[in-house]
N, C-alpha and C positions, 0 to 999 in steps of 0.2 A: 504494500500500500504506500503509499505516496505520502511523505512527512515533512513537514518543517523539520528547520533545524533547530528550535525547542525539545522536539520529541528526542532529538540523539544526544542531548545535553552534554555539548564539547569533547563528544566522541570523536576522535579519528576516523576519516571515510575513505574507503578509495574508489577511484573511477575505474566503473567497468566498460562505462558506453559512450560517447560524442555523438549525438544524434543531429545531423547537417540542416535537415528540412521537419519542416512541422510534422509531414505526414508521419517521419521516420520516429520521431519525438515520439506521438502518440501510441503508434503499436507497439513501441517500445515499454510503455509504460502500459499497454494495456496488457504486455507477456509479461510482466512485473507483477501486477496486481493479481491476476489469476492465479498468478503460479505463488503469490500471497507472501512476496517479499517486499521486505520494509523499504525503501530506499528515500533518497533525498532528491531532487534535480534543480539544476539551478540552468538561466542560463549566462555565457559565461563566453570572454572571445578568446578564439585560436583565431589561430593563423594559416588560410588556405591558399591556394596554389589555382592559380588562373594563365593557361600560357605560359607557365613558368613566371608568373608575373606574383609574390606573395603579396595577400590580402588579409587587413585584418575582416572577421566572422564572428557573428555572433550565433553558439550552439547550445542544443540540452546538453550537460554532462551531469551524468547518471551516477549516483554514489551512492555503497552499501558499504556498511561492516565488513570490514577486513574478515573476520572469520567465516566470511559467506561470499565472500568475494571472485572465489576462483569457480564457485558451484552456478553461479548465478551468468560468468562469463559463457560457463558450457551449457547454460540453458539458452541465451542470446545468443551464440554459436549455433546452436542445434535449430533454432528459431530462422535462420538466416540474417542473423545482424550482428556486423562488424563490432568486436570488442577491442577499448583500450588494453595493452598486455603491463602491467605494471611491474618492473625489475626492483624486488627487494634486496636490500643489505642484511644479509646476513652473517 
């Protein structure tokens, strides 16, 4: 389900999704909700590529609980939607 960042009370989150277009945004969030995970979305600018010309964009990024993080990416994978791959320090 879909939360303020109230509800995560200065939890650490990490990004699983960059959702480019609106449409992509929603079904994102609607494999989110079904599948009845908490997540945050904000949205937020990166920096895309036009012609090889960089632009700034403003996008959904998609953020859950590090401890659901990598289950929720292979549900978005299995879904057809591109996931951010976050490189930790270990």
């Amino acid at each position: 389900m879909r939360r303020d960042t109230e509800h995560f009370m200065g939890e650490e989150l990490e990004l699983v999704q960059l959702a480019r277009r609106l449409k992509e945004a929603k079904a994102v969030e609607e494999c989110l909700t079904e599948a009845g995970i908490d997540y945050h979305v904000a949205a937020e600018e990166y920096i895309g590529t036009l012609l090889f010309i960089p632009r700034r964009r403003i996008g959904a990024h998609f953020y859950v609980r590090p401890e659901i993080a990598e289950s929720t990416r292979d549900l978005l994978r299995e879904k057809g939607f591109f996931v951010v791959e976050v490189e930790h320090d270990d």
